[in-house]
C-alpha positions in Angstrom: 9.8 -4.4 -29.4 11.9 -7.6 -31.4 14.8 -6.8 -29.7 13.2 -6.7 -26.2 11.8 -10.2 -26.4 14.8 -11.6 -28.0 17.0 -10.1 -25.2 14.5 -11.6 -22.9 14.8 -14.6 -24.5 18.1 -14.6 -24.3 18.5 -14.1 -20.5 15.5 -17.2 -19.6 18.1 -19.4 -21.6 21.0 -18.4 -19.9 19.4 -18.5 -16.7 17.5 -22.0 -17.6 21.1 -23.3 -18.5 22.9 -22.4 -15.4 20.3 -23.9 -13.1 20.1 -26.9 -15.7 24.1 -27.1 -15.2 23.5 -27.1 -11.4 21.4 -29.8 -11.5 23.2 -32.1 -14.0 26.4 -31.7 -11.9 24.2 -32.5 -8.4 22.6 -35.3 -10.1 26.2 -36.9 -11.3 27.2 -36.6 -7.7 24.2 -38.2 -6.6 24.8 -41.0 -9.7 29.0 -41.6 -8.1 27.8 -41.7 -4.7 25.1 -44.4 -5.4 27.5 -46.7 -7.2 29.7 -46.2 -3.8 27.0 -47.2 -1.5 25.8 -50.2 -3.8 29.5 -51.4 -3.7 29.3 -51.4 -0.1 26.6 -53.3 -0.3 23.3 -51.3 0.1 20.4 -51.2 -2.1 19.9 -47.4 -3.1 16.3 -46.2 -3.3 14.3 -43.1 -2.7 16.1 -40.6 -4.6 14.5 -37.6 -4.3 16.1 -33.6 -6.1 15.1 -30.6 -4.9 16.7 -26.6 -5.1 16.6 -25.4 -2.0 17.7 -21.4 -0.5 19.4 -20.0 1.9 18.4 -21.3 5.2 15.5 -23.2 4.0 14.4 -27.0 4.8 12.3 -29.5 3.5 11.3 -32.5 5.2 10.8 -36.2 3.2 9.1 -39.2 5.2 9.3 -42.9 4.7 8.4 -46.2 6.2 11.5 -48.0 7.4 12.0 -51.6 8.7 13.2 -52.5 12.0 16.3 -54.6 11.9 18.1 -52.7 9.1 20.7 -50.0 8.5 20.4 -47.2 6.9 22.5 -44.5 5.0 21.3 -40.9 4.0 23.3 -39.7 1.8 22.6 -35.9 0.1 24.6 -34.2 -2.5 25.0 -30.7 -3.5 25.7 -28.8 -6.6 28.8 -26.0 -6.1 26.2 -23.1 -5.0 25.4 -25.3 -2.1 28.2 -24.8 0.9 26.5 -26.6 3.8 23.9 -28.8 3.8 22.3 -31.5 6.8 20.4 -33.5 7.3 18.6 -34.6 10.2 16.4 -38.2 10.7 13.8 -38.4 13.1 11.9 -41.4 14.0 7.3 -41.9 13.9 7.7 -40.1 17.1 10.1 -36.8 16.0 12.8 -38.5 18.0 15.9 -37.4 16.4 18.1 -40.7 15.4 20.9 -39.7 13.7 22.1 -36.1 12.4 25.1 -34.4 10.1 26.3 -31.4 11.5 29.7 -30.2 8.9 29.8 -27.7 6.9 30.1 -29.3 3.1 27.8 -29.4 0.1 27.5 -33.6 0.9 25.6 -35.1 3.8 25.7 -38.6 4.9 24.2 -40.2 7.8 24.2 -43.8 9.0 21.8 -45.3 11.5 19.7 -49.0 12.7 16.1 -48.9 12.5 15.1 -50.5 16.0 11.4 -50.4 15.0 9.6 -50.5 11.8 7.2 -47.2 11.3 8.0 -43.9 9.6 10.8 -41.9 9.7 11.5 -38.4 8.8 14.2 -37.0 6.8 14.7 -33.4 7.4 17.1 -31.6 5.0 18.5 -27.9 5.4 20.5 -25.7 4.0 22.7 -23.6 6.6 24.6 -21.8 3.9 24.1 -21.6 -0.1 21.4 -22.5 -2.3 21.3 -24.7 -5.1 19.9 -28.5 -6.4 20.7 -31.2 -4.5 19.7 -35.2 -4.3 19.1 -37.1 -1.5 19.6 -41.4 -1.5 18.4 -43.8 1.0 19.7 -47.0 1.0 19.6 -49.7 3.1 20.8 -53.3 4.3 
């Protein structure tokens, strides 16, 4: 029975470090492309991590300010090979989309009214962490 837990043991650690390695590695990316978009001048906030499957969405809101632009900007770990990301205005208008196929997303748009906007993410091929930034000037 000792050597049933232990090899159970075993395996949750293993597993716990590969997911923990996915998200450490999703999170850096998410660290380098933060820097990039404050040296462009943008102030980064609402970062949000999530795993997400095969296929599967999940759908952040946010009240945005007319008179500003925006970046979206989501990055995968290496299990993730396509992920989008969609932004809809109060009204599920869509305003601005991603549409290739890598495990990074980035979407610019101008907020031309102040209200809440939704941020739909998806995952068209792979699973895995990723992090999503807003950022805005």
């Amino acid at each position: 029975m000792k050597k049933i837990v232990i090899g159970f043991m075993v395996v949750m650690i293993t597993i716990l470090n590969l997911y923990a390695g996915n998200v450490n590695e999703a999170r850096a990316k998410a660290y380098i492309y933060s820097r990039l978009m404050q040296r462009a001048g943008y102030t980064v906030g609402a970062v949000k991590g999530e795993y997400l499957s095969n296929g599967n969405s999940i759908t952040y809101s946010r009240y945005l300010y007319s008179g500003n632009n925006y970046v979206v900007i989501g990055a995968g770990d290496e299990t993730v090979s396509d992920l989008d990301v969609m932004v809809y205005d109060s009204n599920w208008h869509e305003v601005a989309s991603d549409n290739d196929t890598s495990n990074a997303t980035a979407v610019k748009f101008y907020a031309t009214h102040s209200g809440t906007y939704h941020f739909v993410t998806k995952m068209y091929s792979g699973h895995g962490y990723f992090f999503q930034l807003l950022g805005w000037k």
